[in-house]
N, C-alpha and C positions, 0 to 999 in steps of 0.2 A: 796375731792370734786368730784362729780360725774361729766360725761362726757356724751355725746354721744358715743353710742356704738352701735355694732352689738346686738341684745341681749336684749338689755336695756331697760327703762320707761322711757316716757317723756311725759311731757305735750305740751299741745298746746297751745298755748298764741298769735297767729296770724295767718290770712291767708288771700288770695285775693278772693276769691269769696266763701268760705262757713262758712262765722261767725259760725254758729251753731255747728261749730265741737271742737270749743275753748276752753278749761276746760277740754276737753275728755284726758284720757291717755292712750296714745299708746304703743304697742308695733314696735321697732326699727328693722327693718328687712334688708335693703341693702344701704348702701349711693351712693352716686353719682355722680362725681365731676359734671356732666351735663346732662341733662335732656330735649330734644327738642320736644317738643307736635308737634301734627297732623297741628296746626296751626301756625306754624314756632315761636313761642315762645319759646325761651330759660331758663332756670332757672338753678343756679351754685350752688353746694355745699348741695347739696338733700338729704334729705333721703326717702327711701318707709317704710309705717308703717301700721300697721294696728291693728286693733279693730273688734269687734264686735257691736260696737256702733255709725261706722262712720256712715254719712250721704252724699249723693252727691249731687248736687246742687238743684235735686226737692224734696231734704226729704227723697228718697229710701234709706237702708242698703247698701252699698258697703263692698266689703273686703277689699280692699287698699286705700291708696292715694301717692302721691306724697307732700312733704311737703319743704319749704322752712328748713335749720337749723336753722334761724334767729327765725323761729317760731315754735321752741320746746325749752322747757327746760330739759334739764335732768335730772330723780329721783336718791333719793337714793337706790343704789344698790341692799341694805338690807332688802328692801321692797317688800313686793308683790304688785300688781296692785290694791286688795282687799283694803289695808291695805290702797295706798292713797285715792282710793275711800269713806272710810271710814271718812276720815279726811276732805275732801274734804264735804261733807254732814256735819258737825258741823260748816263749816265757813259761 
């Protein structure tokens, strides 16, 4: 069974304010037991990931984000990013 990892693919399957990023698959860059934004929000249990596909909240390309773990799934390992994207286009 695949995990969250440093490294890793995962999907995104939830988030608080940018729907549009949902379906995307990331790559898994640095986790974080905590996470405290410019506006005294807290978030537990983070990863930073990123794409080339993100989007931030007006539609522009970012390089990062911040993601809840609750709203990634982990791929399988053996995959390349390609390989789900591929898969992902036939469902």
């Amino acid at each position: 069974m695949s995990r969250l990892q440093v490294g890793g693919l995962a999907l995104i399957i939830g988030s608080e304010k940018l729907d549009h990023n949902i379906g995307k698959i990331v790559n898994l860059v640095e986790h974080h037991e905590c996470v405290e934004f410019d506006d005294g929000d807290k978030w537990f249990d983070c990863w930073i990931i990123n794409d080339s596909d993100l989007l931030d909240m007006d539609g522009n390309p970012i390089d990062w984000l911040v993601s809840k773990s609750i709203w990634l799934i982990p791929l399988d390992d053996n995959k390349t990013k390609d390989d789900f994207k591929k898969e992902l286009e036939t469902i």
